[in-house]
C-alpha positions as semicolon CSV with decimal commas, in nm:
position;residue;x (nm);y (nm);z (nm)
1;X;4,305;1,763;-0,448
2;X;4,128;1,703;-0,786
3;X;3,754;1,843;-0,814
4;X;3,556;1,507;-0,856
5;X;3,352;1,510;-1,166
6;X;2,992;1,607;-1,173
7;X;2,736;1,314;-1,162
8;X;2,642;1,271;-1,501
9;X;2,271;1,306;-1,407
10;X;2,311;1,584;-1,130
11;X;1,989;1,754;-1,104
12;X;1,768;1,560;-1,326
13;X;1,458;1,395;-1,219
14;X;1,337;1,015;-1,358
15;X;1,052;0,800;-1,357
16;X;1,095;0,402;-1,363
17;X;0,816;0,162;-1,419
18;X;0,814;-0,161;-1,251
19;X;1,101;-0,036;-1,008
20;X;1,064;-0,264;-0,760
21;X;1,259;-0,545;-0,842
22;X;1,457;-0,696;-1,083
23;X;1,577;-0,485;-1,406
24;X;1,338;-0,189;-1,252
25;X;1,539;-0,171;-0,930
26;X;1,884;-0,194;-1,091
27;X;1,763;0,091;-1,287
28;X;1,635;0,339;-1,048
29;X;1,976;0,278;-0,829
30;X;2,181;0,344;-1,125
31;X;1,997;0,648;-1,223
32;X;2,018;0,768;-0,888
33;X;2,402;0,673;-0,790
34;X;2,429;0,916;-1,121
35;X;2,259;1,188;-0,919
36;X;1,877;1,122;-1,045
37;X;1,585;1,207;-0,797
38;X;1,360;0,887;-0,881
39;X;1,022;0,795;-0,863
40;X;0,991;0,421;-0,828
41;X;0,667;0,248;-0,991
42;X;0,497;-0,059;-0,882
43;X;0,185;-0,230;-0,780
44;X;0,443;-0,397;-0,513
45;X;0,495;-0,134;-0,254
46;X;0,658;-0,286;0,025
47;X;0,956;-0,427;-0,232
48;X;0,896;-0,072;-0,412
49;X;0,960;0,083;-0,072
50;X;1,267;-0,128;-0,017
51;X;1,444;0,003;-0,309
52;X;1,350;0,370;-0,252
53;X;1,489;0,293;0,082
54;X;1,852;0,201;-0,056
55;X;1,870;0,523;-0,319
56;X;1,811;0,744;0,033
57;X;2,034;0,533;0,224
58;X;2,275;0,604;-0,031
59;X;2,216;0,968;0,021
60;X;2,029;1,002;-0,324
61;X;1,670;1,122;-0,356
62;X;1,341;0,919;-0,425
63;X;0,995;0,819;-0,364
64;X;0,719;0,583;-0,416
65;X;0,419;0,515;-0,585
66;X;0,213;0,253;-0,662
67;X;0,102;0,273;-1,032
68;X;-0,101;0,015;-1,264
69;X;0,103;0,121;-1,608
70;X;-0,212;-0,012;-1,780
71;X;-0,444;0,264;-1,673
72;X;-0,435;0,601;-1,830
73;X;-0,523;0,782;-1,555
74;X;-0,242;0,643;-1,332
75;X;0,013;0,762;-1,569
76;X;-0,156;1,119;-1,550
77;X;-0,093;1,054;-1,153
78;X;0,272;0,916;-1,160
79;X;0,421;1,221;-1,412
80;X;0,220;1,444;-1,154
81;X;0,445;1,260;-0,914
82;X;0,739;1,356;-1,029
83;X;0,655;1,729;-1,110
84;X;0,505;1,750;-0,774
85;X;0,806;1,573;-0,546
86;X;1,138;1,734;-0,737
87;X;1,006;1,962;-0,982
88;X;1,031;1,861;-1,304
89;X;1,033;1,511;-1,549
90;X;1,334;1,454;-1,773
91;X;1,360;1,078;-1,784
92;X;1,171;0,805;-1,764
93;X;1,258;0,377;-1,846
94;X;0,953;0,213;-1,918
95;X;1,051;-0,165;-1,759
96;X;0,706;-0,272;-1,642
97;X;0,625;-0,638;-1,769
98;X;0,517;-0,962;-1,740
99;X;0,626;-1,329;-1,875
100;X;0,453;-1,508;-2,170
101;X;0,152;-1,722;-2,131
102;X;0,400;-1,981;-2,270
103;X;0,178;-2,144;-2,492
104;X;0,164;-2,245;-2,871
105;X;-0,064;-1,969;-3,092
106;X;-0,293;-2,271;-3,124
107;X;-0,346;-2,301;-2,780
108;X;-0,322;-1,920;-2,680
109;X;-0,620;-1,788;-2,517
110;X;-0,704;-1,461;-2,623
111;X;-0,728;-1,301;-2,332
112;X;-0,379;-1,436;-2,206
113;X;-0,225;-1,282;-2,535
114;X;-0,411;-0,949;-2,400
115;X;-0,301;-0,947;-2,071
116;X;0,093;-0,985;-2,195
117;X;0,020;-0,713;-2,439
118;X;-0,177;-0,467;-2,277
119;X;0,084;-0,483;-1,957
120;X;0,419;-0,538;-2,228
121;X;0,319;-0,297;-2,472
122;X;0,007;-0,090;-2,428
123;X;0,178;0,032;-2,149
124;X;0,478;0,175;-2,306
125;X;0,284;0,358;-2,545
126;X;0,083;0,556;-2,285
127;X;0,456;0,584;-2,066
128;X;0,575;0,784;-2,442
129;X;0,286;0,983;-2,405
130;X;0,239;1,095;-2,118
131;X;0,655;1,093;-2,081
132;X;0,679;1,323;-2,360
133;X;0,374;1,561;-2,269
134;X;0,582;1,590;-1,973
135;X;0,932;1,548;-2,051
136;X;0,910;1,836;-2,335
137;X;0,810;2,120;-2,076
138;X;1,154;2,060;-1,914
139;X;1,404;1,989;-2,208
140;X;1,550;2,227;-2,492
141;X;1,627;2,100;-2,852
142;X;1,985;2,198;-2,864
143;X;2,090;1,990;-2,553
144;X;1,858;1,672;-2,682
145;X;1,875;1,617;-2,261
146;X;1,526;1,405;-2,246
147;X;1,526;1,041;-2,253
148;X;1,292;0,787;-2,307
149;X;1,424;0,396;-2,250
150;X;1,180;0,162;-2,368
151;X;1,248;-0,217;-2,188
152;X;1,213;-0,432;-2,452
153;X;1,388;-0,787;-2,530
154;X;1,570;-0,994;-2,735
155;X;1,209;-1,152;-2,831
156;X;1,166;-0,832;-2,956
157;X;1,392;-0,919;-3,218
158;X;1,420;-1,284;-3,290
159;X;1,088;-1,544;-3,284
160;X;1,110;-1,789;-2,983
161;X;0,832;-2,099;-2,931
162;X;0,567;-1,998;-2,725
163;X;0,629;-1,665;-2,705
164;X;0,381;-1,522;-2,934
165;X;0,207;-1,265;-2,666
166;X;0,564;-1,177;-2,562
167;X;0,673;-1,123;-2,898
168;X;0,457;-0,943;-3,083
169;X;0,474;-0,701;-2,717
170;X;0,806;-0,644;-2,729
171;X;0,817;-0,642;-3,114
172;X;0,596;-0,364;-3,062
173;X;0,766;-0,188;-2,841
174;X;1,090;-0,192;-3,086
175;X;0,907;-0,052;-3,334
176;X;0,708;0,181;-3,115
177;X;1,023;0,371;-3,001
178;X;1,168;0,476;-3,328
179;X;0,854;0,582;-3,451
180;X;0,833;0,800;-3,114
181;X;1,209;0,873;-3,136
182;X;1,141;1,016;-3,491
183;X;0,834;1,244;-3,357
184;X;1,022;1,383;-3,088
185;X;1,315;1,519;-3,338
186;X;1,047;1,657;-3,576
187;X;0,841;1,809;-3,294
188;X;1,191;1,979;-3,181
189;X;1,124;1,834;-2,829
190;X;1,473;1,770;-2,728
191;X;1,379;1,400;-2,594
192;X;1,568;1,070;-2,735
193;X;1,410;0,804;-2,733
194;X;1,567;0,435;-2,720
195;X;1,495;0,052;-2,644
196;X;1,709;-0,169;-2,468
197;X;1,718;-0,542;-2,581
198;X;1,811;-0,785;-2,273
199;X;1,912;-1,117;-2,346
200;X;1,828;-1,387;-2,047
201;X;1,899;-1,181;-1,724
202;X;1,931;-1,336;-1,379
203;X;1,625;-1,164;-1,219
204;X;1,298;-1,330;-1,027
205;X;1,088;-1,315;-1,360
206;X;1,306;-1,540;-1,538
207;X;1,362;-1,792;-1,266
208;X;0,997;-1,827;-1,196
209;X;0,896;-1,838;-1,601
210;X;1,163;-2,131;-1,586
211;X;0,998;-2,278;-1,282
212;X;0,660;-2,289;-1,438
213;X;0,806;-2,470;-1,767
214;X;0,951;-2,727;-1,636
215;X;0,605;-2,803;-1,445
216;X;0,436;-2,848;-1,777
217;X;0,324;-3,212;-1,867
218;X;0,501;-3,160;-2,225
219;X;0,823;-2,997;-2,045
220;X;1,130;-3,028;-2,221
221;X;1,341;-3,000;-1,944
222;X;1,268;-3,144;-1,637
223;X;1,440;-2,942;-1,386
224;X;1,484;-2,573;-1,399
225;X;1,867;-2,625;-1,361
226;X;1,871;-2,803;-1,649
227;X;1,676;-2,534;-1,784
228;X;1,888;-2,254;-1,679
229;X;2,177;-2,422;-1,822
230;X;2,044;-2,437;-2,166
231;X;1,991;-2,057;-2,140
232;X;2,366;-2,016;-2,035
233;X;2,469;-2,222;-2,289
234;X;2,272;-2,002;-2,535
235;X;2,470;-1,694;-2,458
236;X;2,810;-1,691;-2,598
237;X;2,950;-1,506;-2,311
238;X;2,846;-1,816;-2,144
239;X;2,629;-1,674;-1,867
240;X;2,271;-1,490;-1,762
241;X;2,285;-1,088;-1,744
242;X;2,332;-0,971;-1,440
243;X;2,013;-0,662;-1,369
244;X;2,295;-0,421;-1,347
245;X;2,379;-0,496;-1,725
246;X;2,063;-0,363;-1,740
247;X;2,086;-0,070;-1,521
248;X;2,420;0,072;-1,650
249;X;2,234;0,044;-1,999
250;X;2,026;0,253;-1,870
251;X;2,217;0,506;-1,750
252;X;2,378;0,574;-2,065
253;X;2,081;0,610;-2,242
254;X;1,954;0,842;-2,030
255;X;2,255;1,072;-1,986
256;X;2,462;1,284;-2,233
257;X;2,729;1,039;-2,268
258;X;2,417;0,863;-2,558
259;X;2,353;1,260;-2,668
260;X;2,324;1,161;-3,074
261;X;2,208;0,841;-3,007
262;X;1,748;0,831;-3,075
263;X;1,519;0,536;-3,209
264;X;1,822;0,267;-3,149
265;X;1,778;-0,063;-2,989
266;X;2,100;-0,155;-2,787
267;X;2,099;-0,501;-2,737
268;X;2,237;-0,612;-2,428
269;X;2,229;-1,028;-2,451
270;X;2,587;-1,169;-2,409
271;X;2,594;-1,257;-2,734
272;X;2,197;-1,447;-2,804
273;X;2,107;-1,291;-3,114
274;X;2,407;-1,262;-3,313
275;X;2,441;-1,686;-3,377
């Protein structure tokens, strides 16, 4: 009988932000059907719990923890995590977000546009660095076998109409990673560091950002199935992402199969952003 390969991710350890549903959850059961002990991230434990749940069901390893990725000292806590619970840090996706105010700059309060950025963006850049203070004390420069996925978007590439809180966040966040992509190399660190673009996935966020548009008084659409089928139509591939799109993403990124790949944005949108 033929040896089955090795998991690609066999003994490495990862940290995913905003794990407990949607593109977070696809990711943490794709790192760990690779063979990556996880530590899931949320404010929402019981759904958090749920998903660690599945990886052990599975027969993969994972745990817990309930993490506000806009407080320093809770990233100091969650890396700690994963040191503490499998021994080590080599990976982490930075996912955790939130939807636009969805409201013209004219009419954007400030401290809506803070709230999207601070949770969007601010966030990521303490995940990169507490990640890498972390990551680096487990990695060698030769093997480049550290990983850093930034979630961004497709609005992190392309304007979109009340989106300018979610925009500039993501923007950031584009921008964010190949500057931290290009300080790991220097450093000799051994950590890439990458985005990932979605297009319109099929997760919970999206269906309830549609579901509050189409309440507005100046709604375009008037139903959010009329809604959803304008962001079908959108896509060339002629559908939403499914969170595993996401997830498989992911695990690329994060294994050797990506191992000269650092500071890229792989855009993952059926198609959105090349019309």
């Amino acid at each position: 009988m033929a040896q089955q390969d090795q998991p690609a991710l066999a003994g490495k350890v990862a940290l995913v932000t905003g794990g407990a549903r949607g593109l977070g959850a696809a990711s943490a059961l794709g790192l760990a059907r690779e063979g990556a002990s996880v530590v899931v991230s949320d404010l929402r434990a019981d759904e958090g719990q749920v998903v660690v749940d599945a990886i052990l069901n599975e027969g993969g390893k994972a745990v817990f923890i309930a993490h506000d990725v806009t407080k320093e000292d809770q990233w100091e806590a969650a890396v700690a995590k994963a040191e503490e619970e499998f021994g080590a840090l080599h990976i982490l996706v930075n996912n955790a977000g939130v939807a636009p105010a969805g409201e013209y700059i004219e009419d954007l309060k400030l401290e809506d546009y803070k709230r999207v950025t601070e949770i969007d963006m601010d966030s990521v850049f303490l995940g990169c660095k507490h990640g890498i203070r972390t990551i680096k004390k487990y990695t060698a420069k030769e093997a480049a076998d550290g990983a850093i996925i930034n979630i961004s978007s497709v609005m992190g590439i392309v304007g979109f109409p009340r989106n300018a809180d979610y925009n500039a966040a993501k923007g950031g966040v584009r921008i964010m990673t190949k500057v931290a992509a290009l300080e790991c190399a220097e450093l000799g660190y051994g950590i890439r560091v990458n985005s990932i673009h979605p297009g319109f996935i099929d997760t919970a966020l999206v269906r309830d950002a549609v579901e509050e548009g189409t309440k507005r008084p100046d709604a375009i659409f008037q139903s959010s199935n009329e809604m959803i089928d304008m962001l079908v139509m959108a896509h060339p591939l002629g559908k939403l992402g499914d969170p595993r799109d996401i997830g498989d993403a992911v695990v690329f990124l994060a294994s050797s199969r990506s191992g000269f790949i650092t500071g890229t944005e792989l855009v993952v949108d059926g198609g959105y952003t090349i019309q």
